[in-house]
C-alpha positions in Angstrom: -14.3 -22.4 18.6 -11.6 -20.3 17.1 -11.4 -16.6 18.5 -12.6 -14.1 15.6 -10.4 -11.8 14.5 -11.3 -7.8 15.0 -11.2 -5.9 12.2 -11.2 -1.9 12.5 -12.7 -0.9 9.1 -11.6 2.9 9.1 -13.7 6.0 6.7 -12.6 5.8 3.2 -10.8 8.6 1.8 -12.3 10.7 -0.9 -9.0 11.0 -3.6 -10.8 12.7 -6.2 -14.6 12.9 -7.0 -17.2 13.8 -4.9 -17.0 13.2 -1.3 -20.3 12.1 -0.6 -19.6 9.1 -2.7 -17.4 7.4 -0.2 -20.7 6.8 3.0 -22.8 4.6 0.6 -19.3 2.9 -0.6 -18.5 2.3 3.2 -21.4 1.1 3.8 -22.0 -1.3 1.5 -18.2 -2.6 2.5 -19.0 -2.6 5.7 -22.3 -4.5 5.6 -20.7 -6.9 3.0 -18.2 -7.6 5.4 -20.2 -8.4 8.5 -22.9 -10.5 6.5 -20.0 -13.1 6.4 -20.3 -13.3 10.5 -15.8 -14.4 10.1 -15.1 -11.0 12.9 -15.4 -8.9 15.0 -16.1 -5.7 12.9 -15.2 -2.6 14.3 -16.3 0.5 11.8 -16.4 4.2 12.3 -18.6 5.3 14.6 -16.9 3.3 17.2 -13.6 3.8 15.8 -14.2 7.8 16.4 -15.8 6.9 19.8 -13.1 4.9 21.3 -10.5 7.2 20.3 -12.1 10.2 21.6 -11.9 8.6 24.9 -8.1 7.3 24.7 -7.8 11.3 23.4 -6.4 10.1 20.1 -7.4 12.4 17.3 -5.3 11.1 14.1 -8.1 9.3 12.8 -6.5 9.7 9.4 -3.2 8.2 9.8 -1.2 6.3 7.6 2.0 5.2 9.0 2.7 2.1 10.4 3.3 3.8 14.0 0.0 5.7 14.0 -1.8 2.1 12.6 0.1 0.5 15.3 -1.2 2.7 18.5 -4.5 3.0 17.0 -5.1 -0.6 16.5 -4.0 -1.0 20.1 -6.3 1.6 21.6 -9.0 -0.2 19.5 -7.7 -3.9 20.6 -7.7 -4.8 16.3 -5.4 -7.4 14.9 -6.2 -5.7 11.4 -7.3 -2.6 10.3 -8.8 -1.7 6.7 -8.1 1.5 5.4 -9.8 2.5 2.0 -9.2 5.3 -0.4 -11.6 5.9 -3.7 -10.9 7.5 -6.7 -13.6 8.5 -9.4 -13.2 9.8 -12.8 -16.3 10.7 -14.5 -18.2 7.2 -14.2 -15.1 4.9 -13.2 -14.7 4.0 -9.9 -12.0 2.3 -8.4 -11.0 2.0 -4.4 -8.0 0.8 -2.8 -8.0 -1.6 0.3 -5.2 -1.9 2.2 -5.0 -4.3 5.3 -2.5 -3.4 8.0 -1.7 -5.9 10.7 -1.3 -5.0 13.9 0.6 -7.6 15.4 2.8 -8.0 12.6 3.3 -4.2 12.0 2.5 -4.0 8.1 0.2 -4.3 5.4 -0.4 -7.7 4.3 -2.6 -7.0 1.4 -3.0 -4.1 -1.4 -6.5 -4.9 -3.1 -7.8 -3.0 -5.8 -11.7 -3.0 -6.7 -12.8 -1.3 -9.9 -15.9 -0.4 -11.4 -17.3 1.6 -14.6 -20.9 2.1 -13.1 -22.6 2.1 -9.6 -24.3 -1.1 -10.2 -20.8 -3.1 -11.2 -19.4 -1.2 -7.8 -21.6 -2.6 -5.6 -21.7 -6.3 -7.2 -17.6 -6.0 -7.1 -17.8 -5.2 -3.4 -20.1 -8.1 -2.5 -17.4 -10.4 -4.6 -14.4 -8.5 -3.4 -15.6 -8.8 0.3 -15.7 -12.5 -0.2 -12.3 -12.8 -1.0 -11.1 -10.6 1.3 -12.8 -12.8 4.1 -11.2 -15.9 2.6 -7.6 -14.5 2.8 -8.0 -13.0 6.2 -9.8 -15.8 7.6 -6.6 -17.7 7.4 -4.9 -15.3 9.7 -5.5 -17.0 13.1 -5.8 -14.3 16.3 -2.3 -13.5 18.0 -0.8 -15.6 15.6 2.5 -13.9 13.9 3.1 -13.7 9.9 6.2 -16.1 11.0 3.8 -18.9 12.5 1.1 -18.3 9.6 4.2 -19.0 7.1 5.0 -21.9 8.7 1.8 -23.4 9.0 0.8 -22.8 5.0 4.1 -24.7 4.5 3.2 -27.2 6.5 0.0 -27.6 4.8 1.2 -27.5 1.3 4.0 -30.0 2.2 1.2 -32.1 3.7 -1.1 -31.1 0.5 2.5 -32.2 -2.3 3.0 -35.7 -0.7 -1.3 -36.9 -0.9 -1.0 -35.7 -4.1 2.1 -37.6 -5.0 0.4 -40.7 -3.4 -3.0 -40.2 -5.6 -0.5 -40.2 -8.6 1.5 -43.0 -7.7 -1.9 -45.0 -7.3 -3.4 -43.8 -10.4 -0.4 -44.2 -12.8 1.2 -47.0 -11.1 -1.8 -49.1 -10.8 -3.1 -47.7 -14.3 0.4 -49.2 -16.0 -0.2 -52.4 -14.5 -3.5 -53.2 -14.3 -6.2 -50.2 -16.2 -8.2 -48.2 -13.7 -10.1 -51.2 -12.7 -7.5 -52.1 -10.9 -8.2 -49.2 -9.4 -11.6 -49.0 -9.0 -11.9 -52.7 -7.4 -9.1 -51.3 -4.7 -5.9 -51.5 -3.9 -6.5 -55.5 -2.2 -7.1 -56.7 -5.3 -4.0 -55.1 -7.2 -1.8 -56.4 -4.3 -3.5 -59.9 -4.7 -2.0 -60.0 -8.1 -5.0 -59.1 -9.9 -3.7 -57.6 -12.9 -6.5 -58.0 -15.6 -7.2 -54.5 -16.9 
């Protein structure tokens, strides 16, 4: 079984609106994010906790230095840092992901929202697609190696696809798709009836 990835989901900052708006719109990020069982979720209660104890009290920061201790102290390959921004009844939040091995952010994600009800059903779907990028970042592996591997894949991915062609176009000029459909013995038989 592959190792999970941690991922150190730090508080949300308040840009402009109300500051009390960003615990339920943590939480429900949060929770969204740990329904889907794909890490190890670290959020900020035991963010705070662990850093208190390595006596490391920028719990705010946002350069890739900072990012880089702190997601050592907290043993995270990525960390999520949030910012929301509401005017009047429009929400919308920013989600960065920084990686830790890699030292940078590998995603900018925006999720918008012109009521509380939309916000919430936009996290549940944002949260899903978040998973599904991250979950193809494997632990310890670099942004080099993941490169290399989605080539790989998509090379792999080009030449089936330029088989299934050549099958259905090359078979389909000489012989219809029952050629096709009765398999590739029979076309190479000589069975050309269409």
């Amino acid at each position: 079984e592959l190792l999970k990835l941690t991922v150190a989901i730090l508080d949300f900052d308040v840009i402009s609106g109300d500051a009390n708006i960003s615990e339920p719109i943590y939480k429900a990020f949060y929770n969204e994010m740990q329904k889907t069982g794909q890490f190890n979720l670290l959020g900020k209660e035991e963010i705070g906790k662990i850093l208190k104890e390595k006596k490391f009290d920028d719990l705010k920061c946002k350069t890739s230095n900072c990012l880089i201790k702190m997601g050592e102290y907290l043993k995270s390959d990525k960390i999520i840092i949030g910012t929301i921004t509401k005017n009047i009844n429009r929400y919308l939040i920013e989600i960065k992901v920084f990686d830790v091995l890699n030292k940078n952010v590998i995603s900018v994600d925006f999720i918008k929202a012109s009521s509380e009800k939309e916000l919430n059903s936009n996290i549940v779907s944002f949260s899903a697609t978040l998973t599904s990028k991250l979950s193809q970042s494997k632990k310890g592996q670099t942004q080099e190696e993941e490169i290399l591997k989605k080539y790989s894949e998509r090379k792999t991915a080009e030449t089936k696809t330029e088989l299934e062609d050549i099958y259905v176009f090359g078979i389909g000029g000489y012989g219809g798709y029952n050629a096709l459909l009765n398999g590739y013995i029979d076309y190479g038989k000589g069975n050309y009836s269409g």
